[in-house]
N, C-alpha and C positions, 0 to 999 in steps of 0.2 A: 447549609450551615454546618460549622464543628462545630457537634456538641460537646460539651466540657463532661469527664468523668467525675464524680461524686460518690465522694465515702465518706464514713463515720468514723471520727477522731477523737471524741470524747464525749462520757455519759455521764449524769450526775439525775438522782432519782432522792423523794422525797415519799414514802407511802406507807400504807398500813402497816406490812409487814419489814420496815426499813429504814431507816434515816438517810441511809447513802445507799451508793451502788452494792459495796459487797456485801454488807446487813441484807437487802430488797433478795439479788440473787440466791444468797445461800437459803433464806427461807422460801422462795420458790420452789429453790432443788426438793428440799424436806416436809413440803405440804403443809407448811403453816396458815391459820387460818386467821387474819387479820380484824376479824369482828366481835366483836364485845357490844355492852350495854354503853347507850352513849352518856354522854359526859357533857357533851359541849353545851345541853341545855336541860331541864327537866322536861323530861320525856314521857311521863309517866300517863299522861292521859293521850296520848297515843297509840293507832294502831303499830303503828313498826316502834319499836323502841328500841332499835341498835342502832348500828352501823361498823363502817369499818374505820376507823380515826387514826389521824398519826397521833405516835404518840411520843412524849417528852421532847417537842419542838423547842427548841429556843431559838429565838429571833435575836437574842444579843450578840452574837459573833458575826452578825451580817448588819443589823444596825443601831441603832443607842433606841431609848427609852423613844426618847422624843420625835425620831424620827420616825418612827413605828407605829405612831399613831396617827401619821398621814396616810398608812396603806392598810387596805382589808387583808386581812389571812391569806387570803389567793397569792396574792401580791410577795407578801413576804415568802409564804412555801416556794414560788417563783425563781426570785431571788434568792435560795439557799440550793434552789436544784440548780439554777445556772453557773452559779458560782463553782460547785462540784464538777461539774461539766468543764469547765474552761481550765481550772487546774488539772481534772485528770487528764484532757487533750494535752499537757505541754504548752500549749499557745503563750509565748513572750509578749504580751502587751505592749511591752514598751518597745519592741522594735518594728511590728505590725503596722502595715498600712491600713488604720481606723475608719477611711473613708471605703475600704473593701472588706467592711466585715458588717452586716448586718442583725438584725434581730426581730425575727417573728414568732410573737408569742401568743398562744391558744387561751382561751376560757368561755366556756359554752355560758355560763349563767354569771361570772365576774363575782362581783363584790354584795353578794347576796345579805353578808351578816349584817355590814354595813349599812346597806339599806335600811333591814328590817331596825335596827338599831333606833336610825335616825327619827324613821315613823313612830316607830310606839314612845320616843321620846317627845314627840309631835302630838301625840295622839295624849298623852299624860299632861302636857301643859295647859290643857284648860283654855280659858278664856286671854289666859296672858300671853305677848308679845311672840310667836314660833322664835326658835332659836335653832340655828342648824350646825353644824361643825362646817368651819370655813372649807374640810375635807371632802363632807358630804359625798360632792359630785366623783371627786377623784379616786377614793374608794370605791366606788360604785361601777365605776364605765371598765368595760371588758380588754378594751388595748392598754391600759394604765400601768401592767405590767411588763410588756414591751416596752414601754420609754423608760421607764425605772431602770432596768436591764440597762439599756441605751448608754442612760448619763453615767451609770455607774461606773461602766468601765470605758466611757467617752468613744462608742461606738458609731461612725455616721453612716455605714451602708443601708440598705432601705430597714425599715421599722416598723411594726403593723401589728394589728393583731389578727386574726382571725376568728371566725364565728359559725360554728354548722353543728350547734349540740353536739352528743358524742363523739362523731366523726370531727372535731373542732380543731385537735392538734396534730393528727393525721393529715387534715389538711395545711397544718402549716409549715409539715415539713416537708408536705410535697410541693409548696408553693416554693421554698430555699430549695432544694432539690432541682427545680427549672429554673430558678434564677443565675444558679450556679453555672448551671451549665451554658446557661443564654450569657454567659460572662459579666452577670451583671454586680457580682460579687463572687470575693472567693472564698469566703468562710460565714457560715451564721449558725448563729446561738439560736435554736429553735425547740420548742416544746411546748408545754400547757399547765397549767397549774387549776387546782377547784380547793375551793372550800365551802361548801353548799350543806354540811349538816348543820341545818339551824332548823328552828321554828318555823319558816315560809318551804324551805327546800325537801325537810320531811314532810311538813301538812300536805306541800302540795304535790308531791309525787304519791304520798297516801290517798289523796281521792282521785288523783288515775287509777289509783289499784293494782301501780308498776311496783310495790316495794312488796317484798315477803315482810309476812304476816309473822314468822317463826319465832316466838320470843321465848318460847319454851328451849330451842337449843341457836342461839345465835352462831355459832361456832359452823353450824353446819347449814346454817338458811342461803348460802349462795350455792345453787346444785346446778350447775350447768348440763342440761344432756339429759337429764334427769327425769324419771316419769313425774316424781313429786315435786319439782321446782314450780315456786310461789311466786315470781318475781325479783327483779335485782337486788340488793344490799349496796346502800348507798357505801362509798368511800371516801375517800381527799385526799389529795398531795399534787405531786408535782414529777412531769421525768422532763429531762433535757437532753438537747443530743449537740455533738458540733459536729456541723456537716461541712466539707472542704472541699473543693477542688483538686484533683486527682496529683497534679505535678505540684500542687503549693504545699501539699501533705508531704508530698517523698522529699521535695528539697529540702525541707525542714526536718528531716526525719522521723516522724511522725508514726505512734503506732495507729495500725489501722485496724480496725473492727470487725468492717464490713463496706460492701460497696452497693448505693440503690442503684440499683438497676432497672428498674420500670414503675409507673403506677397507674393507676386507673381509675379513674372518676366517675361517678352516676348518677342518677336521680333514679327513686323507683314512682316518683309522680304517680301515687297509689294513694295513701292514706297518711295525718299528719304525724299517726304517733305505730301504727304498724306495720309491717315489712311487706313487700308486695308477699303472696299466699306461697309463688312458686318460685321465690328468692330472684327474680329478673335482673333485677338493680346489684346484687351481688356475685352473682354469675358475671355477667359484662363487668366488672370490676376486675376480678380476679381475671379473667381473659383477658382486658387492655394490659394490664401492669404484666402478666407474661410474654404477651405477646412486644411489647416495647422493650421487655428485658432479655429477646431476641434467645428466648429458652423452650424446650419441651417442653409440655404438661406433666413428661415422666421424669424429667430432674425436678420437678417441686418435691421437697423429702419434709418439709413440716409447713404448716398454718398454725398462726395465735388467730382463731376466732373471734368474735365478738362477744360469741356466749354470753349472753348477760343471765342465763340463767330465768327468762320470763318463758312462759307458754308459746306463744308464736314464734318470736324469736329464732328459740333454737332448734326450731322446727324447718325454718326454710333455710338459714344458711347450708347446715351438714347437705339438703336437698339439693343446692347448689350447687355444692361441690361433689357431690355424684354427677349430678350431669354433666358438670365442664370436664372433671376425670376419667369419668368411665372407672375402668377396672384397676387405674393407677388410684385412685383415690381410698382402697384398701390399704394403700401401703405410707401413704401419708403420716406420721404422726402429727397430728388433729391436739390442738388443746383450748383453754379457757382457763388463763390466768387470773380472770375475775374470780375465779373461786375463792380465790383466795387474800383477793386484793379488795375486793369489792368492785362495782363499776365506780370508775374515778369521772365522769361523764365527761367533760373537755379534756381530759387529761387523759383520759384514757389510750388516744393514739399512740402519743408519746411513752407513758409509761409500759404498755405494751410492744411496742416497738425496742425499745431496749430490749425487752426480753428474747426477744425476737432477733435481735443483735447477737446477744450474748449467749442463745443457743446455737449460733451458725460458728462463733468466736469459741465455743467448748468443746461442742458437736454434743450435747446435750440437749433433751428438750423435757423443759419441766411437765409435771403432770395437772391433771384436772384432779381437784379431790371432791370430797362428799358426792359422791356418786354410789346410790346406794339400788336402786332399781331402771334395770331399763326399759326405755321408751318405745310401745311399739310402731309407735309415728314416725321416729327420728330414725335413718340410715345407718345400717350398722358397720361404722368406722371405727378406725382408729385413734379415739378419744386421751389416748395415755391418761387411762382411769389409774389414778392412789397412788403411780411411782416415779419420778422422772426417769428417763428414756436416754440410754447411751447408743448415739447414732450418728454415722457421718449426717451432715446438713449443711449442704452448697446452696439450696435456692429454698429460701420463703417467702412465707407472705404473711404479714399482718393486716388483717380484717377491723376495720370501723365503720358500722354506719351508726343516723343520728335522726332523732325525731326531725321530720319534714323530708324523709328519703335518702338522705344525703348518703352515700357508699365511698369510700375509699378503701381500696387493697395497694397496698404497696409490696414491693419484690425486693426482698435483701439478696443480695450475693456473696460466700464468701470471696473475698477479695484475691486477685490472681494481680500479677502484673503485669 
């Protein structure tokens, strides 16, 4: 079969350190640190009491009062990262073939506040009649933001969401990414949205013992690499990407980004919450998605890791990727935009993947910051500790896995014709 060429036509991001694409970017470049004391609930009898939060959202230039309170925070972050996304593509709606444009959108935990809302509003009524918000369920469920997307802009190509924990939106643009090319559409709105700092999403990632403890300096609790890193810092928001079909971009004249070129799927079938010990499931990742993106090991010039910044974690990736490298893996620039972003957990793919775009599109690759001592466990790479990095960057990769093993490396190209 011909397979159909796919590239990236427009980005639209919602996150800590951002509200749109060039706010997210330009604080990447400058090593802004996205985490503060939270806000979104009283925190205070908590272990972790930060996070990383968007901040000064407004949901009224996307939907009225009324209607806002049919969707959880996910949903709406969603909705302002797609939105961004479709007008920075150019895309003419109204002349587009609707029934060739699809929408899969990511979220690893969905409509969490929602939930918890509902219940302790459940739980406070006593003996009298429960009462639920007609919304309830629809706030709650993880595709809800995909159909939103959908009707919004009267989209009919395929619709879904996706679900693999932090690996969740990674995987849904590698899902468009073969659809595109299987012909089964020729354009989709794809990415991930979380809004998970509440009450249930801190409690309960606090008795995993997955969130730094740091409340003495929150600025600097996400340490990727790091001999002292404590665990991730949670985040929120949202990235979107439109992904096109190769000849329906250039007839349109369409700027283009980036073009994927390969990805790679895994399981490391180990452990439900940590990484196999000698990164297996990571390795095989990174090798399908190059080797489908019909490239050398020696043209990869960067990787956005997963880095979340926990103990094991970033212990077997970099281990990884020595062994699939070899001696090219010194010359890599290596980073961990969660430093700075926090881990956005379903969104993560997607919002890291723009960046990941967007350094192959500048030939820039942002830096890892608070990196304060090295690890003598972790392989001594190159991390682009403290600075962003001015470098040609024709071939990436962007790194997600997801509690229950789940791997996705995807392979950006810059674009040739």
């Amino acid at each position: 079969m011909n397979l159909k060429r796919v590239v990236v036509t427009g980005l639209g991001s919602l996150t800590p350190i951002g509200n749109t694409v060039p706010e997210y970017w330009n604080s990447l470049l400058t090593g802004v640190s996205g985490a503060d004391f939270i806000t979104h609930f009283d925190a205070e009898g908590f272990r972790t009491r930060f996070a990383c939060e968007v901040k000064n959202f407004d949901f009224l230039p996307y939907m009225d009062k009324k209607e806002s309170r049919k969707y959880d925070l996910y949903t709406q972050y969603g909705v302002a990262a797609s939105d961004e996304a479709i007008k920075n593509s150019g895309l003419d709606l109204t002349t587009e073939d609707k029934d060739r444009i699809g929408v899969i959108w990511a979220s690893g935990i969905g409509g969490i506040s929602s939930f918890e809302d509902g219940c302790i509003s459940y739980a406070q009524m006593g003996d009298r009649v429960p009462h639920f918000s007609p919304f309830f369920c629809i706030q709650m469920i993880s595709d809800i933001c995909a159909g939103c997307i959908s009707i919004r802009h009267g989209l009919c190509g395929p619709n879904y969401g996706t679900v693999s924990a932090c690996a969740s939106s990674a995987n849904a643009i590698v899902d468009a990414y073969n659809l595109i090319r299987l012909n089964k559409a020729s354009v989709f709105v794809v990415g991930g949205s979380e809004a998970a700092i509440s009450i249930c999403g801190i409690g309960g990632f606090n008795a995993m013992k997955a969130l730094s403890t740091r409340n003495d300096s929150p600025q600097t609790a996400s340490r990727p690499f790091d001999k002292d890193r404590d665990g991730f810092v949670m985040g929120e928001g949202a990235g979107a990407l439109i992904l096109e079909e190769y000849e329906h971009a250039i007839n349109r004249g369409a700027k283009i980004y980036a073009e994927i070129t390969g990805c790679g799927l895994t399981a490391d079938a180990y452990h439900i919450t940590a990484p196999h010990p000698e990164g297996i499931g990571a390795y095989r990742a990174m090798k399908m998605a190059i080797e489908e993106a019909g490239i050398q090991m020696s043209e990869i010039n960067h990787i956005n890791t997963h880095g979340t910044s926990t103990p094991l974690g970033d212990i077997t990736e970099p281990k990884a990727i020595e062994k699939l490298f070899g001696k090219h893996a010194e010359k890599i620039s290596i980073n961990s935009t969660k430093s700075m972003t926090g881990h956005l957990l379903g969104a993560a793919g997607a919002v890291e993947a723009i960046a990941t775009v967007l350094a192959i599109d500048n030939d820039i690759v942002p830096p890892t910051i608070n990196h304060f001592t090295d690890d003598p466990e972790i392989p001594s790479l190159d991390f682009t500790f403290g600075e962003a990095r001015k470098r040609t960057v024709n071939h990436a990769l962007s790194n997600t896995f997801g509690f229950g093993g789940h791997n996705v490396s995807i392979a950006f190209s810059k674009f040739v014709k």
